[in-house]
N, C-alpha and C positions, 0 to 999 in steps of 0.2 A: 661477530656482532653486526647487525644492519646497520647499515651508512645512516646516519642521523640528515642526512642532506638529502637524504635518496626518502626520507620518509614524509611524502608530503599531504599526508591525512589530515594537520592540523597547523595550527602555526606552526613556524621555525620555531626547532628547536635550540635555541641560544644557546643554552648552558651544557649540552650534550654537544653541541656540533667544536669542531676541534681541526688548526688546517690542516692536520693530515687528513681530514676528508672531502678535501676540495677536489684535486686530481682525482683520485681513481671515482669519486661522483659523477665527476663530467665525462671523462672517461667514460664511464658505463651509459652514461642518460645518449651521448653525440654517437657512442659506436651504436646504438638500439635506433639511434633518430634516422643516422643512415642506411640501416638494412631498411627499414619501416619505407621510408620513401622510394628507395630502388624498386621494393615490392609494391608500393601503388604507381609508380611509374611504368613497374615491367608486367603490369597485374591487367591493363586496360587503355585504353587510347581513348574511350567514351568518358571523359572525365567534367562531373560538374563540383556544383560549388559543395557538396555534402561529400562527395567523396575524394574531392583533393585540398579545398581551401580552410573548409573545418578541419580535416587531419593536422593538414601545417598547423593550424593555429593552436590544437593541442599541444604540438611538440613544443610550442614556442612556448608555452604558457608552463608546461614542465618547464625548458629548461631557465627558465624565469626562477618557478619555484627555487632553484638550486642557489643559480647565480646570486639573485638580490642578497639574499643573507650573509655570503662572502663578500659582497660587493661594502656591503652595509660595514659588517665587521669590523673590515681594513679601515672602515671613515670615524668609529667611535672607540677603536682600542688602540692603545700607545703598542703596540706587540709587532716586533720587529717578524715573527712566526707567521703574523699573519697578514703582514705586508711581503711579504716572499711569495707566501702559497697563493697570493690575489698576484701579485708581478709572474709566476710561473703558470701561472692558469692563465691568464688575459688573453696572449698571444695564439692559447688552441682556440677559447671562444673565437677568437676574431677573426683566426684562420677558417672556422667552422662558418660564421655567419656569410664571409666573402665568398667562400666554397657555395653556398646557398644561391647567393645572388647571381652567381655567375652559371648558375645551372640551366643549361641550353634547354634538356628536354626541360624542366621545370618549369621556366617562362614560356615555351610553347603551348605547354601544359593550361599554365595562366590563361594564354592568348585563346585558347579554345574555348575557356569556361565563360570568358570575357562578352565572346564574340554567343554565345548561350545566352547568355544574361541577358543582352542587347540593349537600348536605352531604356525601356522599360523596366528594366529588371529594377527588384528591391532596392531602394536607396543606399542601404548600410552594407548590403553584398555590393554591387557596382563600386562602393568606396572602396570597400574594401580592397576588391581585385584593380582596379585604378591602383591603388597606390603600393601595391604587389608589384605591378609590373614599370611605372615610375622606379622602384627601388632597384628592378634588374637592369633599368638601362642605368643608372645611375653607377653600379656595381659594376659595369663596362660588360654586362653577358653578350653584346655584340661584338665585342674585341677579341681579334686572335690570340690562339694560346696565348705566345710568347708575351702579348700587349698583358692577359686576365691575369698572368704570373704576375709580372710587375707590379700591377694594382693590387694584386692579394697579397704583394710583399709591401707594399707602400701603407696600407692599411695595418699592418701586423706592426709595422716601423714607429708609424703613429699612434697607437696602440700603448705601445710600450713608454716612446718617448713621451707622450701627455700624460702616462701616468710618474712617469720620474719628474717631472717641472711640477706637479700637485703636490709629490714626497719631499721635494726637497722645500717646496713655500712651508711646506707642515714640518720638516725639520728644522727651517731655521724659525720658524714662530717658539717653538718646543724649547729650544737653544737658550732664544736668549734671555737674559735677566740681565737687573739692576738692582745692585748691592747699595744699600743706603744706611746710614751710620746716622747722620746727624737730622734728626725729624724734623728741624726747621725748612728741611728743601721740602717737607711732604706736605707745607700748609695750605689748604684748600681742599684736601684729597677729603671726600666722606669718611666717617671712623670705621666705617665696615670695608674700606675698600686697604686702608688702614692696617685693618686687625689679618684683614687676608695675608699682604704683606707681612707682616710680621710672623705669622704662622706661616707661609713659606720658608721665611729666614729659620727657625727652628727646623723643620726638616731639615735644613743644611748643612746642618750644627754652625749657623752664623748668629749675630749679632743685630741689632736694626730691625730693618725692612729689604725685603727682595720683591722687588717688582715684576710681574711677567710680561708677555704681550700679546695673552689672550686678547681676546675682540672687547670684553667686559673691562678690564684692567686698562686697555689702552682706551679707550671712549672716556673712561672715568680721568684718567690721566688729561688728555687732553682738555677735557670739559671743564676739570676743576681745578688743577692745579695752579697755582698763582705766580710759580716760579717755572719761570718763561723759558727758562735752558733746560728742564726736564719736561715740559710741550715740546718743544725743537730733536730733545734726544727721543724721546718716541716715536713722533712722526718721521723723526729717519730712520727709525730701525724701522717700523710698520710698512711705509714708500718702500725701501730697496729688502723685505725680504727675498731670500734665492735671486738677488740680482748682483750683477759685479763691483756694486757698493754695498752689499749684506756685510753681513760682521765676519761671514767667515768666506772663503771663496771654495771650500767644497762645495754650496748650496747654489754656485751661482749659476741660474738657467737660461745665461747667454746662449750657449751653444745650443740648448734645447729649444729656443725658439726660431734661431737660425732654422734647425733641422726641421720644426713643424712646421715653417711656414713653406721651407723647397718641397716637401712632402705635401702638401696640400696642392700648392702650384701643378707640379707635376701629376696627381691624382687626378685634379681637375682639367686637365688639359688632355689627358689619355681617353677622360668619357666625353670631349668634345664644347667642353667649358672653355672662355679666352683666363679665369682667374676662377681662385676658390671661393668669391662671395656670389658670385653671380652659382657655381654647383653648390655651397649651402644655400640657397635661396630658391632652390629649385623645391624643397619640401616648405614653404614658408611663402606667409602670405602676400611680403611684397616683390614684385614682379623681377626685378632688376636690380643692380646692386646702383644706377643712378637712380632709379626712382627714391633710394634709401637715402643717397649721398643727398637728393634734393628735399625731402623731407628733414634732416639733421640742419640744414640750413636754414629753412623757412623758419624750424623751430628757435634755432639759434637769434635769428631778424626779430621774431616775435619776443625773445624772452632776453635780449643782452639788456637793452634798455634799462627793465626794472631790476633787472640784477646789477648794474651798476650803481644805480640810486640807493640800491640798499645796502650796498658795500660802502657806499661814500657816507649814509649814514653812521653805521659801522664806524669806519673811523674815525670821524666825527664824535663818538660817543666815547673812544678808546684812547682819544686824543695823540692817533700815532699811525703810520703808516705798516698795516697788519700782513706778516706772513702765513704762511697756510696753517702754522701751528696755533695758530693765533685763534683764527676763525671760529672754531664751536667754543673757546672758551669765551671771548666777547660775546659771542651772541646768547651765550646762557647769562651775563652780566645783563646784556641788554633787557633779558625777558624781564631778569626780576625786576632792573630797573624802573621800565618805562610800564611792564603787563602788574609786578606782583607774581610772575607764576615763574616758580622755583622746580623743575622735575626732582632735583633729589630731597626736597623737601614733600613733595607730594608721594614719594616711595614710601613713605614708613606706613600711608595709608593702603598701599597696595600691596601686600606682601603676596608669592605666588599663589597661593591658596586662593587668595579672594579673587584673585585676577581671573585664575582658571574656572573658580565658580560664576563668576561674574559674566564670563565669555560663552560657556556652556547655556546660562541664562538665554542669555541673547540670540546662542544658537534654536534655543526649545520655541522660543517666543516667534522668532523670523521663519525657521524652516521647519514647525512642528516633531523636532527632533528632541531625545534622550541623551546627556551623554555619562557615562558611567564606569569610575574605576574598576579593575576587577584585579582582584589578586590571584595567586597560583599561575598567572601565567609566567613562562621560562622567559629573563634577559640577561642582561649580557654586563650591567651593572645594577649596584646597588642604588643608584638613583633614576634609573630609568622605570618609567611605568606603563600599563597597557587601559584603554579606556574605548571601551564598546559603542557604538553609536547606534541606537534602536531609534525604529520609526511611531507615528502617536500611535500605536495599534501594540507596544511594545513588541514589536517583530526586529531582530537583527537584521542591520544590512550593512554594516561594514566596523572597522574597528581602526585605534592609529595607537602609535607606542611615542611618548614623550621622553625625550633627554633634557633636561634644560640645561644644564650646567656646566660649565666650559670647563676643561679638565686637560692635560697633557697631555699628548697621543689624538686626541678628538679636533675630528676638524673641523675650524672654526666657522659662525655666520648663522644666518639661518638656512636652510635648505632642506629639504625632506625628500624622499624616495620609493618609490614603490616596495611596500613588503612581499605580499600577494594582491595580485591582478586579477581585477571580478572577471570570472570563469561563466559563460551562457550554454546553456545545450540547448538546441531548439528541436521543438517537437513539431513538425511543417508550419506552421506559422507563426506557433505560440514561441516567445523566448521562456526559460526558465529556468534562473542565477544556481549554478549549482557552487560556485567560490566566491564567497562577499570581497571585498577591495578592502586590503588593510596597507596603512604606510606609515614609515618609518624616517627618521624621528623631526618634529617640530626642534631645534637646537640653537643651544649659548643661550638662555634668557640675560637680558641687557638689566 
């Protein structure tokens, strides 16, 4: 049977794709990427931007195809299967991308096309080969072997270890619960937030309410509960998950930030950086890691002020001297207080439907855009959906997949991801979109 990963004619297929197809995918797509490049490498020495820079950016754009969906997978399913196959895969990708950057003839390669282009050259080419060859010095491709080994082990180190401090924050989120018996400690809590609990407690074959510490559960908690020792017990389970005050100390990611931070330090110091913010900043708009430190200050000068006024407010109105667990639930007291405006009162008007139509609206109205469900597309659950985005001309030009709903296994917040990456071929001047941009997933509606 065809690798479901390896098929990249249409969307990811979700419901076909399976981790055993992650390895031998990549496998196949990285051994093909490396003969392909040996042979435009060993093929010509006259190299411009059509026959070295577009090639890479094909291979890139495959092995994108492949990755994102594994990548994705591991963020929206509880599946220990496919938290393995993404932890046993990462280490080749990154082995592979390093290998990349550190490619001697490759950036010479660059430096030729670069030096072709010349200041003149097309905007979006010149950027592009700029930031090619920023990446190879960045990747240490001027460091000797024994130095580029190091680095491409320091990369593969951090690698792994950032992805076990993410696994273990998503394990102890998953973890933990609160068992509740007596509903008088739940007063405040909305009845939907409520009924959740209690239909968790069923699953458990318990009694009560069981509490999680999804993003949704603990916001509501926080926000509304009246009983001030179950604000306190959340915001301490939510502060220390995977730290060495979490509830459990398998999760705890002391050691793991030890590790990323002598890994970064060292990383940075071997491409000629004095520390790691000053080489993250090197792709990034501000100049220096003191121009940053002095910006967070000015801002800090500018803004302590009236955040103290409105804390002293605050307690003023709370009539008590407020710890951190305190804070969003006073100040949801405060709104109705002193505004009338209640958010979980104003929810029963909004249910997701309306909101989604409502926001779609607003899209059509501001950017002459369509946006529109469609069914028969492959996901990955039952409450995930796919919605097309056409131009006023009803023409496709890109698509996004929604998860809203916070669920165990899935990882928490908002944040989305590239699914497929718009794909251009040019025909000598003309561009022309041959893969619209679809991403994945908008996540946790609040």
């Amino acid at each position: 049977m065809t690798n479901p990963l390896l098929d990249t004619s249409s969307l990811p297929r979700f419901e076909a794709i399976k981790p055993a197809d992650v390895l031998p995918a990549l496998e196949t797509v990285i051994a093909d990427h490396r003969q392909r490049l040996d042979d435009q490498l060993n093929g010509s020495s006259d190299h411009d931007f059509e026959n070295l820079v577009a090639p890479l950016e094909d291979m890139e754009h495959e092995l994108s195809r492949i990755w994102s969906p594994v990548s994705h997978l591991q963020s929206v399913l509880g599946s220990r299967a496919w938290r393995d196959a993404y932890n046993e895969a990462l280490p080749i990708l990154t082995e592979y991308g390093t290998e990349l950057s550190q490619n001697g003839r490759l950036q010479r390669a660059y430096a030729r096309v670069s030096e072709a282009l010349g200041d003149e050259g097309e905007a979006e080419r010149r950027r592009a080969v700029d930031h090619a060859l920023r990446d190879f010095r960045l990747a240490g491709v001027n460091l000797d072997d024994k130095a580029k080994a190091r680095f491409k082990a320091i990369m593969r180190e951090l690698a792994e270890t950032q992805a076990s401090f993410s696994h273990n924050v998503q394990d102890a989120t998953d973890a933990w619960l609160l068992h509740i018996e007596d509903e008088s400690e739940l007063q405040g809590l909305p009845e939907r937030v409520k009924a959740r609990a209690a239909d968790n407690a069923r699953e458990r074959n318990r009694d009560g309410w069981v509490l999680t510490l999804d993003y949704p559960s603990y916001e509501a908690v926080v926000t509304h509960a009246e009983n001030r020792g179950l604000r306190e017990v959340f915001y301490h389970a939510w502060v220390t998950r995977g730290s060495d005050e979490g509830a459990d100390p398998a999760w705890d990611n002391s050691e793991n930030i030890r590790r990323i931070l002598k890994l970064r330090v060292e990383a940075a110091k071997l491409v000629g950086f004095e520390n790691y913010a000053d080489y993250s900043l090197a792709t990034k708009m501000a100049r220096s890691s003191e121009e940053v430190i002095e910006f967070l200050r000015e801002l800090a000068s500018r803004s302590r002020l009236a955040a103290e006024r409105e804390l002293g407010k605050l307690q003023t109105f709370a009539d008590m001297a407020l710890e951190p667990w305190d804070m969003t639930f006073w100040l949801e007291r405060y709104k109705q207080e002193r505004f009338s405006v209640s958010n979980e009162a104003l929810r029963q008007y909004f249910p997701a439907s309306k909101v989604i139509n409502g926001l779609f609206d607003l899209a059509s109205r501001l950017y002459g855009i369509t946006l529109e469900h469609r069914t028969g597309i492959e996901m990955w659950h039952k409450d995930a959906r796919y919605f097309e985005i056409k131009d006023d001309a009803g023409r496709l030009i890109g698509g996004f997949y929604a998860d809203m709903y916070a669920r165990s296994g899935k990882r928490t917040g908002a944040w989305i991801d590239d699914c497929v990456n718009r794909k251009v071929a040019r025909r000598d001047r003309d561009a022309v979109s041959r893969v619209r941009p679809h991403a994945a997933p908008p996540a946790d509606a609040r």
